[in-house]
SELO-899474 format. One record per residue (C-alpha): residue number from 0; residue in one letter; y, z, x. Coordinates in nm, 3 decimals. Layout:
REM residues N
(NUM; 'A'; (Y; Z; X));
...
//
This chain:
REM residues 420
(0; 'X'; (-1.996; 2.116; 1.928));
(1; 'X'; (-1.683; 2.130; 2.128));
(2; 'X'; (-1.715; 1.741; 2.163));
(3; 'X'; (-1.794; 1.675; 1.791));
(4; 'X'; (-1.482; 1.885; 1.736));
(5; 'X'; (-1.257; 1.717; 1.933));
(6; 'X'; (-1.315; 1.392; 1.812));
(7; 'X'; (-1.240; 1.457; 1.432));
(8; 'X'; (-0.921; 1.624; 1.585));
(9; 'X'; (-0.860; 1.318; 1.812));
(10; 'X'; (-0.890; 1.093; 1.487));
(11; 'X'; (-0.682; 1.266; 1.254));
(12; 'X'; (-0.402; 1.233; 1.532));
(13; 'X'; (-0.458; 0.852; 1.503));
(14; 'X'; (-0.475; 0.843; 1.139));
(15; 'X'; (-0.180; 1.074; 1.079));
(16; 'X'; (0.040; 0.840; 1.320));
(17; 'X'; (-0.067; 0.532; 1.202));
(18; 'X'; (0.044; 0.591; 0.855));
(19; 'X'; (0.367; 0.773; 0.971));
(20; 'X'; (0.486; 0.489; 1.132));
(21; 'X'; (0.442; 0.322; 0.781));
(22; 'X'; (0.648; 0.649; 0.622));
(23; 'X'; (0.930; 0.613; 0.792));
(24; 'X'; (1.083; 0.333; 0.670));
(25; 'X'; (0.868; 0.165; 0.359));
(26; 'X'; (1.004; 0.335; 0.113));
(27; 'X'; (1.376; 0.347; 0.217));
(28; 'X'; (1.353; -0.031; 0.305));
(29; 'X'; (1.432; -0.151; -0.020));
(30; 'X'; (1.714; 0.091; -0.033));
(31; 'X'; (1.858; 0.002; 0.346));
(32; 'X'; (1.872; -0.381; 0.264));
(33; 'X'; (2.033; -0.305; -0.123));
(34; 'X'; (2.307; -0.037; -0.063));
(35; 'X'; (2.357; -0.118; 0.320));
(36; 'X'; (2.296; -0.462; 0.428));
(37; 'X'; (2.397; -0.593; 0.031));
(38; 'X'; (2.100; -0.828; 0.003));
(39; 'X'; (2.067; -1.000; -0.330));
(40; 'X'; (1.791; -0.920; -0.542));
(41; 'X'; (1.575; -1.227; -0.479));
(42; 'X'; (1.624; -1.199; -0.078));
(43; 'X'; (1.468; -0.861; -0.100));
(44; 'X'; (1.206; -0.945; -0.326));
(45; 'X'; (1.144; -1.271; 0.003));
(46; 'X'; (1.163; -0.991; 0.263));
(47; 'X'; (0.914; -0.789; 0.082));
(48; 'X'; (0.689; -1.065; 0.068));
(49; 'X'; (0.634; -1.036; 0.390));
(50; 'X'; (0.405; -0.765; 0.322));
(51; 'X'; (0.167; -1.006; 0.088));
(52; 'X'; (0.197; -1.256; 0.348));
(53; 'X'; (0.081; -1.040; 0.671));
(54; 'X'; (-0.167; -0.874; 0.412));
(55; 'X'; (-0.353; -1.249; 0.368));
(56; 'X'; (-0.385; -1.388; 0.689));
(57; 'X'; (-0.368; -1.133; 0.946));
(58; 'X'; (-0.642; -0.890; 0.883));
(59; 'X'; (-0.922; -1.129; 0.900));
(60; 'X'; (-0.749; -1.321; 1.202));
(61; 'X'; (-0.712; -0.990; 1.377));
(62; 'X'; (-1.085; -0.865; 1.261));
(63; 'X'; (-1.217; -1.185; 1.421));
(64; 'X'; (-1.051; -1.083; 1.771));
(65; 'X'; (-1.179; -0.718; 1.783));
(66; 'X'; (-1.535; -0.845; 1.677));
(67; 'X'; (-1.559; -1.125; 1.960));
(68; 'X'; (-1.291; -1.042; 2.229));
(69; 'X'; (-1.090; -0.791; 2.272));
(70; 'X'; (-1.204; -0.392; 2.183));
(71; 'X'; (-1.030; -0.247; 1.867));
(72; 'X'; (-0.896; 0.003; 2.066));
(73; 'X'; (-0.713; -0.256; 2.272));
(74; 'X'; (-0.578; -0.442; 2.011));
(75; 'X'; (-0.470; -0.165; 1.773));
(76; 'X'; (-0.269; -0.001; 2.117));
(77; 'X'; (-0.136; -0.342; 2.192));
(78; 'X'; (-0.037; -0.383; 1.796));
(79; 'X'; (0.173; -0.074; 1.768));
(80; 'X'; (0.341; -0.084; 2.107));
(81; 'X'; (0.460; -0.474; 2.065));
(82; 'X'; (0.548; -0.321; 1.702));
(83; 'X'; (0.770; -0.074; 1.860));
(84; 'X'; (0.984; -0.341; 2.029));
(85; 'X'; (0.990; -0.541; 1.708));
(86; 'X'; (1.132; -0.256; 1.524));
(87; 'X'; (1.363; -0.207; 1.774));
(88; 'X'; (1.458; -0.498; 1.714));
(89; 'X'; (1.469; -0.506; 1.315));
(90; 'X'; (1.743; -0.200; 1.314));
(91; 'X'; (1.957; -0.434; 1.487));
(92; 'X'; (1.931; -0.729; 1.211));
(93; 'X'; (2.207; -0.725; 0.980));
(94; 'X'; (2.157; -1.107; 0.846));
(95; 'X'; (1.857; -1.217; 0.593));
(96; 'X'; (1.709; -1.455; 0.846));
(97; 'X'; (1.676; -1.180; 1.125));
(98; 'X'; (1.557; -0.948; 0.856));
(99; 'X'; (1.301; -1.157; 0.715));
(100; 'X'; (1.134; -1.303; 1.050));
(101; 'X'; (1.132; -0.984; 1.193));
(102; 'X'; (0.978; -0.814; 0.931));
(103; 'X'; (0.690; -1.097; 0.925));
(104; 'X'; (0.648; -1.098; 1.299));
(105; 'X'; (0.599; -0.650; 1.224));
(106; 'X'; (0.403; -0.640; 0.960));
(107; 'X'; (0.158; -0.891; 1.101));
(108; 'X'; (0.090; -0.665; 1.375));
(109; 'X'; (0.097; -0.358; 1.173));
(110; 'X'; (-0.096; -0.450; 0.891));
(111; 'X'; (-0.437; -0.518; 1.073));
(112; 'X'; (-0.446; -0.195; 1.258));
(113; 'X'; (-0.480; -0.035; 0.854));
(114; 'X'; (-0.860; -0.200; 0.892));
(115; 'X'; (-0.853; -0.144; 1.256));
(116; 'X'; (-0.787; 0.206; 1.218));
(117; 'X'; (-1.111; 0.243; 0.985));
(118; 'X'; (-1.332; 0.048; 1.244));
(119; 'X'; (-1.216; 0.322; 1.515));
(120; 'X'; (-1.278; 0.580; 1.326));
(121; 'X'; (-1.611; 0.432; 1.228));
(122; 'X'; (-1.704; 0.392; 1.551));
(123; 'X'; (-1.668; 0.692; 1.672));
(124; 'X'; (-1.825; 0.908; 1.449));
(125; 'X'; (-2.114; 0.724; 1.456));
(126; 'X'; (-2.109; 0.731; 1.799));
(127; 'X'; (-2.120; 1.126; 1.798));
(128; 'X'; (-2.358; 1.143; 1.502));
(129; 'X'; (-2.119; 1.258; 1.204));
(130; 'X'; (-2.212; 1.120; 0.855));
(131; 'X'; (-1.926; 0.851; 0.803));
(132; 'X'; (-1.950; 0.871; 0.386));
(133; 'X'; (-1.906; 1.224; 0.444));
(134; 'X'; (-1.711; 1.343; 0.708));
(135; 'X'; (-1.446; 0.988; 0.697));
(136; 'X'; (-1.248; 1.091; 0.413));
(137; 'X'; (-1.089; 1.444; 0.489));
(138; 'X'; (-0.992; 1.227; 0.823));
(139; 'X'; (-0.808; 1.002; 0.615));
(140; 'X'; (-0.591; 1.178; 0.368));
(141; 'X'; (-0.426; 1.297; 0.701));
(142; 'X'; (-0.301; 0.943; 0.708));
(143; 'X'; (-0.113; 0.982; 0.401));
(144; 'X'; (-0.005; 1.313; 0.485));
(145; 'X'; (0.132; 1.170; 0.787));
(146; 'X'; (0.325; 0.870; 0.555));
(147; 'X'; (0.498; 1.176; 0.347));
(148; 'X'; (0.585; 1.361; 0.636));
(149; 'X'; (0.771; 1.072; 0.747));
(150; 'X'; (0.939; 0.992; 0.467));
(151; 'X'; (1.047; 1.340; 0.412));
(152; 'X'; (1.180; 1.349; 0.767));
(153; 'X'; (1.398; 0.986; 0.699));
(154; 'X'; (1.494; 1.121; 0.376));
(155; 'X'; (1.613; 1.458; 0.480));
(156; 'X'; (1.820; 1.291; 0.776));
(157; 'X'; (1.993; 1.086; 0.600));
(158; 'X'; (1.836; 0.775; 0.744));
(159; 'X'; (1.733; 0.576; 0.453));
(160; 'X'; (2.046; 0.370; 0.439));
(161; 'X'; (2.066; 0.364; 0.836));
(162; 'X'; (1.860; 0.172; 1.096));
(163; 'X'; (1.825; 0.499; 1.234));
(164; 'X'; (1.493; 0.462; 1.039));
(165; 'X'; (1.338; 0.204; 1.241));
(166; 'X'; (1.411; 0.365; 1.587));
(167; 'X'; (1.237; 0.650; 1.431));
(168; 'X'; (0.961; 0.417; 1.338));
(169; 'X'; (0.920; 0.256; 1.660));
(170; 'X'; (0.902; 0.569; 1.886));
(171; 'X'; (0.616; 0.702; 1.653));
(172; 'X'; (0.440; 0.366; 1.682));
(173; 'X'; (0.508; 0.331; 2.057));
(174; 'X'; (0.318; 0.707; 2.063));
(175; 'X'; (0.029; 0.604; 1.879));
(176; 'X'; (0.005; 0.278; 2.072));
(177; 'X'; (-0.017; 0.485; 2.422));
(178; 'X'; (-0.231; 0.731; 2.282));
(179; 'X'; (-0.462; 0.528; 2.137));
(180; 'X'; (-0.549; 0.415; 2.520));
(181; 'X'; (-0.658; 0.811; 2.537));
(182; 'X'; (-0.915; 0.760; 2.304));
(183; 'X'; (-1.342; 0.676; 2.426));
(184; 'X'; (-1.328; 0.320; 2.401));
(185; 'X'; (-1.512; 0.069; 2.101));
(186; 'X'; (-1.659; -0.238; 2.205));
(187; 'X'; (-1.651; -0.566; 2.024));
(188; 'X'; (-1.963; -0.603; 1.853));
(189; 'X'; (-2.190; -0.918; 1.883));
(190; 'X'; (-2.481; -0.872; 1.659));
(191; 'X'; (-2.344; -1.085; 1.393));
(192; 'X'; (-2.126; -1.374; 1.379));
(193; 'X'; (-1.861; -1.451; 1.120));
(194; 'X'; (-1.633; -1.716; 1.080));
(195; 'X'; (-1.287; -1.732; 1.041));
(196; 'X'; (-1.306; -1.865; 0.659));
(197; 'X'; (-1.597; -1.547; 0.631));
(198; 'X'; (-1.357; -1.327; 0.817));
(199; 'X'; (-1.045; -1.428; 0.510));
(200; 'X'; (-1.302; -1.389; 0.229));
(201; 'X'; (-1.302; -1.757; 0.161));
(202; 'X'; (-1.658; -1.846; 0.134));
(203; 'X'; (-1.676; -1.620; -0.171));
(204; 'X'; (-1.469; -1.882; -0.327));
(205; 'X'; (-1.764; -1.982; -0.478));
(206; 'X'; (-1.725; -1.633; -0.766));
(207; 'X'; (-1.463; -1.842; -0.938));
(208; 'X'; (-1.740; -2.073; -1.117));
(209; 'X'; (-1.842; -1.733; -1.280));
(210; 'X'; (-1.605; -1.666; -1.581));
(211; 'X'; (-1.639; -1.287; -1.569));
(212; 'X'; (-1.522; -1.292; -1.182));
(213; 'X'; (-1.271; -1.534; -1.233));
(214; 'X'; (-1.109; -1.314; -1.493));
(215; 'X'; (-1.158; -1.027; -1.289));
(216; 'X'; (-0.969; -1.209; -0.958));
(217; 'X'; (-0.729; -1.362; -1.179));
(218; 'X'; (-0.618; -1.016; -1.328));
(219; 'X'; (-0.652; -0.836; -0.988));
(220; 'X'; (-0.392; -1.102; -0.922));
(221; 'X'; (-0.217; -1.010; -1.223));
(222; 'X'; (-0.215; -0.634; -1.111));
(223; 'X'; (-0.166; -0.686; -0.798));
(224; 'X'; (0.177; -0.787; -0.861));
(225; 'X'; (0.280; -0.439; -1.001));
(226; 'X'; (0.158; -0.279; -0.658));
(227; 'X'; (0.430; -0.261; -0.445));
(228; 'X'; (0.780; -0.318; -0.671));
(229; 'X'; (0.840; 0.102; -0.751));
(230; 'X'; (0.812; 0.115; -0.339));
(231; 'X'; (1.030; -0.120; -0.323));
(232; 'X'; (1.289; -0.046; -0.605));
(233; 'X'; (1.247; 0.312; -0.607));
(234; 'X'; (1.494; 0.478; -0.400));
(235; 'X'; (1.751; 0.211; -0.473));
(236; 'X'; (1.744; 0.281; -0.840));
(237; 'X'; (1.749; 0.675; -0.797));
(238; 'X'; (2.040; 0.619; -0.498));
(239; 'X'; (2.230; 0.428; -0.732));
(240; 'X'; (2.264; 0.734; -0.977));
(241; 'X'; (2.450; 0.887; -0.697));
(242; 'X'; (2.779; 0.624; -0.798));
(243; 'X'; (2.767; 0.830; -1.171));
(244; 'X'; (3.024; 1.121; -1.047));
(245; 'X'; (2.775; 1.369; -1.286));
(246; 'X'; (2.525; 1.266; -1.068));
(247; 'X'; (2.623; 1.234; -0.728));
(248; 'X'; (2.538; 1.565; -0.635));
(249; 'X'; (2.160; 1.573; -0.827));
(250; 'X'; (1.873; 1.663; -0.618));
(251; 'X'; (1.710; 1.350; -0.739));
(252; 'X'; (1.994; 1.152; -0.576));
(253; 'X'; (2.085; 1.352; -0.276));
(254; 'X'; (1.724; 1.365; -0.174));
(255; 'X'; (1.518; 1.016; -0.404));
(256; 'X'; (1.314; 0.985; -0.089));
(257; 'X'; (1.151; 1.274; -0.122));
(258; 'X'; (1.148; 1.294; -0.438));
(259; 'X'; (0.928; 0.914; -0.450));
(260; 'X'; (0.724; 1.088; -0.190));
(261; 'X'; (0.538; 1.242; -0.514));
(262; 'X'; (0.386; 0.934; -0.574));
(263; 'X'; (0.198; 0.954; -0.274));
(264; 'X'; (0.103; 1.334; -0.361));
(265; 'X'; (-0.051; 1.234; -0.701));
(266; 'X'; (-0.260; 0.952; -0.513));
(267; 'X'; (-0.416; 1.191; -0.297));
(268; 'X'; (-0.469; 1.432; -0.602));
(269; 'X'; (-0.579; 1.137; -0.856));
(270; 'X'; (-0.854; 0.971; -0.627));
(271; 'X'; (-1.063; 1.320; -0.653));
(272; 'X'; (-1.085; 1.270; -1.027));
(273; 'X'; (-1.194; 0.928; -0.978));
(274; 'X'; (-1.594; 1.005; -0.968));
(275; 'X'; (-1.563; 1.195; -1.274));
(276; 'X'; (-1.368; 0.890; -1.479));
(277; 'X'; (-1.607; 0.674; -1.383));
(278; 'X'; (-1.929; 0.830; -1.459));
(279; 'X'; (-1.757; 0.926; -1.799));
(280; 'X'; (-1.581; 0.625; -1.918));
(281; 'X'; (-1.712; 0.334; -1.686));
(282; 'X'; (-1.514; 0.094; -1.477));
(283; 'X'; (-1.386; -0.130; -1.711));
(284; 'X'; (-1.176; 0.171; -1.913));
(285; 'X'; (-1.085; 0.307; -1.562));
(286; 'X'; (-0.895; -0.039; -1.448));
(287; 'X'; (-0.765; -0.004; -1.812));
(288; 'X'; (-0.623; 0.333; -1.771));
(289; 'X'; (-0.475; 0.222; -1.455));
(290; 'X'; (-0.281; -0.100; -1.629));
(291; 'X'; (-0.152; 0.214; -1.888));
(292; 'X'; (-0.034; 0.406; -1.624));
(293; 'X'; (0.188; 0.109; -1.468));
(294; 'X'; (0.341; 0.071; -1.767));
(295; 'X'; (0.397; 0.469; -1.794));
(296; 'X'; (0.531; 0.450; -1.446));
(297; 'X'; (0.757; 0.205; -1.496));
(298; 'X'; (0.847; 0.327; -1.867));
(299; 'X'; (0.940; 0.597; -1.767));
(300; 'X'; (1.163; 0.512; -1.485));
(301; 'X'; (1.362; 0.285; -1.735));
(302; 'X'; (1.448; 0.595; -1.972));
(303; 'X'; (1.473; 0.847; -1.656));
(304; 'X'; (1.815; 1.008; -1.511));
(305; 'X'; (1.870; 1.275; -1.225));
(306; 'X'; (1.894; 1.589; -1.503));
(307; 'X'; (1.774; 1.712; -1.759));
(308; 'X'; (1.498; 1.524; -2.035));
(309; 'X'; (1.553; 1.210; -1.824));
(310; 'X'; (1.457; 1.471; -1.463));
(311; 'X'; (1.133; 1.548; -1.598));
(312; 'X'; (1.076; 1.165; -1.688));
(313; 'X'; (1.095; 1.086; -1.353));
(314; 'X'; (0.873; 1.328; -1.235));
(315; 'X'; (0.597; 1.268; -1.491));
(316; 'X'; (0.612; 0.870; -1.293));
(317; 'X'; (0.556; 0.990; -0.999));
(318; 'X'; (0.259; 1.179; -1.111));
(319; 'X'; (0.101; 0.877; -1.296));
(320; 'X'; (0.165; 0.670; -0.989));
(321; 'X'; (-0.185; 0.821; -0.829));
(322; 'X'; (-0.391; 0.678; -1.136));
(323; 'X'; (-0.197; 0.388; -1.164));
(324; 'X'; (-0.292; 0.300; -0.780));
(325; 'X'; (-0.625; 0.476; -0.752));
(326; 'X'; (-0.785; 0.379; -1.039));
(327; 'X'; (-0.759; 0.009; -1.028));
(328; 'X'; (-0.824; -0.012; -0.624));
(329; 'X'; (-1.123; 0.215; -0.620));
(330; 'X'; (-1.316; 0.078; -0.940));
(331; 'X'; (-1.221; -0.274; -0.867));
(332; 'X'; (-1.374; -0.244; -0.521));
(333; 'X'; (-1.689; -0.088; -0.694));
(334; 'X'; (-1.686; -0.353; -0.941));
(335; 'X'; (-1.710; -0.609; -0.705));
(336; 'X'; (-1.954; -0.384; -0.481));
(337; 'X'; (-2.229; -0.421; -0.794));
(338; 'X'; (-2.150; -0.768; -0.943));
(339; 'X'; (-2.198; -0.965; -0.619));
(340; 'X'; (-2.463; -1.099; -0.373));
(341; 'X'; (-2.509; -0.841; -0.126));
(342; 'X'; (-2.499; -1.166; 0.126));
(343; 'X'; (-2.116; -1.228; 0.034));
(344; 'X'; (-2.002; -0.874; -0.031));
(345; 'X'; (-1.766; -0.835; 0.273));
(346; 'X'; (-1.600; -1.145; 0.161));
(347; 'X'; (-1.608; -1.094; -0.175));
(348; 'X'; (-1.408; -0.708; -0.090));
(349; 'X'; (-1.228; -0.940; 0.123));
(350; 'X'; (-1.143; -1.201; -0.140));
(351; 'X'; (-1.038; -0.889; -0.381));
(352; 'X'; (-0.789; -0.776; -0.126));
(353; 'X'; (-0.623; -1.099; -0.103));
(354; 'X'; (-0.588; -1.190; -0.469));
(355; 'X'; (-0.444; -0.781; -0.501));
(356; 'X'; (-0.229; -0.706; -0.161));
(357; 'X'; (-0.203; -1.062; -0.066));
(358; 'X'; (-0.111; -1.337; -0.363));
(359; 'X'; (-0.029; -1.071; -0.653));
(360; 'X'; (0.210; -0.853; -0.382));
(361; 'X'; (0.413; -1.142; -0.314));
(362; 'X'; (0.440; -1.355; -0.665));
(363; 'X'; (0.564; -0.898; -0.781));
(364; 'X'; (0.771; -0.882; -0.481));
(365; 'X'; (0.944; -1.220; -0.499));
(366; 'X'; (0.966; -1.205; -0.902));
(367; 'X'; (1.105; -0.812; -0.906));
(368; 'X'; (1.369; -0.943; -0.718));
(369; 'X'; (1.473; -1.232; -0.934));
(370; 'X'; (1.440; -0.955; -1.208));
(371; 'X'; (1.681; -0.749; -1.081));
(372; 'X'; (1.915; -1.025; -0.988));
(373; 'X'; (1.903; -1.149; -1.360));
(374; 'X'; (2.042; -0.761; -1.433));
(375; 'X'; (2.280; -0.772; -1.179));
(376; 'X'; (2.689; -0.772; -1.238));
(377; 'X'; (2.856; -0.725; -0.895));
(378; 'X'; (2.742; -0.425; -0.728));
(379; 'X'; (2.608; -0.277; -1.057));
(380; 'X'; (2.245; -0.312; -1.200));
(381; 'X'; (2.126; -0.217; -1.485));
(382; 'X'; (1.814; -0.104; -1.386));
(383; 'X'; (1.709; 0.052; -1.745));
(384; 'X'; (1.645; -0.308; -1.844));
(385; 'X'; (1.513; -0.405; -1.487));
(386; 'X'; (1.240; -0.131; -1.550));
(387; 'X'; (1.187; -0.192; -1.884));
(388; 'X'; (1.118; -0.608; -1.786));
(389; 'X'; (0.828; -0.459; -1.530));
(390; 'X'; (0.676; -0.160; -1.861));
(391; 'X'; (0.574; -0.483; -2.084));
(392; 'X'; (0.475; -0.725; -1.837));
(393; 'X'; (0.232; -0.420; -1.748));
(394; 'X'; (0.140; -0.362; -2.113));
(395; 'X'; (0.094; -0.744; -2.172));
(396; 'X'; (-0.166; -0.745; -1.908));
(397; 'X'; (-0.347; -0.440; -2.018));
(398; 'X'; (-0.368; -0.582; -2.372));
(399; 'X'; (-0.481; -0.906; -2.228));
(400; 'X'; (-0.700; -0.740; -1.981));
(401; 'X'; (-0.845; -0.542; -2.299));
(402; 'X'; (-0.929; -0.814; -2.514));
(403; 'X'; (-1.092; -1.103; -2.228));
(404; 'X'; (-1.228; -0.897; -1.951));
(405; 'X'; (-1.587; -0.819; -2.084));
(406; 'X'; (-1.788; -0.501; -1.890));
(407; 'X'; (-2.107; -0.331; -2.012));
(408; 'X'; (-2.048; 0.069; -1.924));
(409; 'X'; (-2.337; 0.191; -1.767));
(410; 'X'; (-2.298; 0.545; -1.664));
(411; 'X'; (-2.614; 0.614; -1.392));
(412; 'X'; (-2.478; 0.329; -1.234));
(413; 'X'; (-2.120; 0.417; -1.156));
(414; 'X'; (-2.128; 0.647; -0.822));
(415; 'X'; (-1.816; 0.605; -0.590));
(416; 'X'; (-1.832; 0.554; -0.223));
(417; 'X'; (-1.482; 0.673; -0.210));
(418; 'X'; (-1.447; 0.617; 0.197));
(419; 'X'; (-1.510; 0.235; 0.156));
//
């Protein structure tokens, strides 16, 4: 029991650390390279691209390796600690160029061990008999407890317009990295063998032909774009109150990292309610209650201010942030679950994650900035009309998504596996 025991404990270590390493600087990012390093709109929206990029190659490349040659446990340790030096490294970038290739070189080390991560914990409970449905996800939601922590901590130092930030990062991820060595050790497994186009999700290409999943792709795609530009606009909009003298001294401003943190609370908060939403409504009004909340999220950031009215506007988008995220992600990955061959399904989860964190991250993170340069007047932007731009191009796609996207509700059906 003692054993059993320890190895939950063990793993909610790892998942706490892997996700504060993300924590500590995601958020402020956007924020560093805006207010500090003066980036223009569009090279922020490139450098944020990065993300998409790492998310679409790397994960399969890196899922390959641990199945054939090297153990997860390796490569996840190796991943972190080379991610420390890069890190390092990035704090000490003050160009575009270093910025950019040093965030790619990161992120495409970090952004495997998210999947690597899940196949260690996997493995392990399996190993000592624990249900993995079951016992997986209260392990997990340490993960992003461990991302708010972090950002709280950057926030409340005052590093999220300092490179402070990524030393931070890089001494948590050298941590992880060395303890992860601590940990009983996970094999490669050779029962089955993929290839690399298998591995990216490419050989469920073949979905397209079908008109309801190439709608479905198409506006994952579409959605997919929204994902990531309040993480990476978020704390440079509220920050930017703080050069309104009635402002400057708003808890909002003083403290925006925090204050975005939110978000993250609601998504831990809004994926409970997900089982019931489905069962009651089906998947199709789900993903469509998801596209309403992106445009609430972003609405409401366009008409929000530090006090008063426009205080409690902000707030109320942090809180729709966890449906906006959850519901689309988790019912979208269940969609695909029950419309597919069970022989493609890994690639066709595979395939869903590329069109979503892959293609649609980077055409929303390369377009957002564009956006906000279009807004932009020296060192002021108007980011009223910046938000407002991102509320109808989410409202456009939920109308579109409403009228094409065809889905028969059938409630017995719909069941969550909410730790896939």
């Amino acid at each position: 029991m003692k054993l059993k025991f320890d190895i939950k404990l063990r793993l909610i270590i790892l998942n706490f650390l892997e996700f504060f390493v993300f924590g500590a600087w995601l958020l402020s990012f956007g924020k560093y390279m805006h207010d500090t390093l003066k980036f223009s709109g569009e090279q922020i929206g490139l450098v944020f691209m990065t993300l998409g990029l790492a998310s679409l190659l790397m994960p399969g490349i890196m899922g390959v390796i641990a199945d054939k040659w090297l153990s997860p446990n390796k490569l996840f340790a190796l991943s972190h600690i080379i991610g420390a030096g890069l890190l390092v490294l990035l704090a000490q970038q003050t160009d575009f160029q270093g910025v950019f290739w040093v965030t790619l070189f990161y992120l495409m080390l970090y952004m495997p061990t998210i999947a690597l991560d899940n196949t260690i914990s996997y493995c392990l409970l399996t190993k000592h008999g624990y249900d993995v449905v079951k016992t997986f996800p209260p392990i997990r939601v340490w993960g992003t407890i461990g991302f708010i922590i972090a950002t709280w901590i950057t926030d409340l130092m005052g590093w999220g317009t300092s490179p402070k930030q990524f030393y931070f990062a890089a001494a948590a991820s050298l941590v992880l990295g060395l303890y992860t060595f601590t940990l009983p050790d996970c094999p490669p497994q050779k029962e089955e063998k993929k290839s690399l186009a298998q591995a990216l999700g490419l050989d469920a290409l073949k979905l397209f032909k079908d008109k309801k999943m190439a709608l479905f792709f198409l506006f994952s795609m579409l959605l997919g774009a929204a994902l990531q530009i309040t993480n990476m606009w978020g704390e440079a909009y509220l920050h930017d109150f703080g050069k309104i003298p009635e402002y400057r001294e708003a808890f909002i401003v003083k403290y925006n990292g925090v204050v975005m943190s939110l978000s993250q609370i609601s998504e831990t908060l809004f994926i409970l309610t997900i089982p019931f939403f489905l069962k009651r409504y089906g998947i199709k009004t789900v993903m469509l209650m998801s596209m309403i909340a992106w445009f609430l999220r972003f609405g409401l950031f366009a008409i929000g201010s530090p006090v008063g009215i426009g205080a409690v506007a902000i707030i109320l988008s942090m809180i729709v942030y966890g449906m906006a995220f959850d519901f689309f992600n988790i019912s979208g990955s269940l969609f695909v679950e029950k419309e597919v061959d069970p022989k493609i399904r890994a690639s066709a989860q595979g395939l869903f994650m590329i069109m979503t964190n892959g293609i649609g991250a980077m055409l929303g993170a390369y377009l957002s900035g564009v956006v906000v340069d279009m807004f932009r007047e020296g060192d002021h932007v108007n980011w009223r009309a910046v938000w407002a731009v991102f509320a109808l191009y989410a409202l456009i796609v939920a109308i579109l998504f409403a009228i094409f996207f065809k889905y028969e509700h059938k409630p017995e059906e719909e069941e969550p596996v909410l730790a896939h």
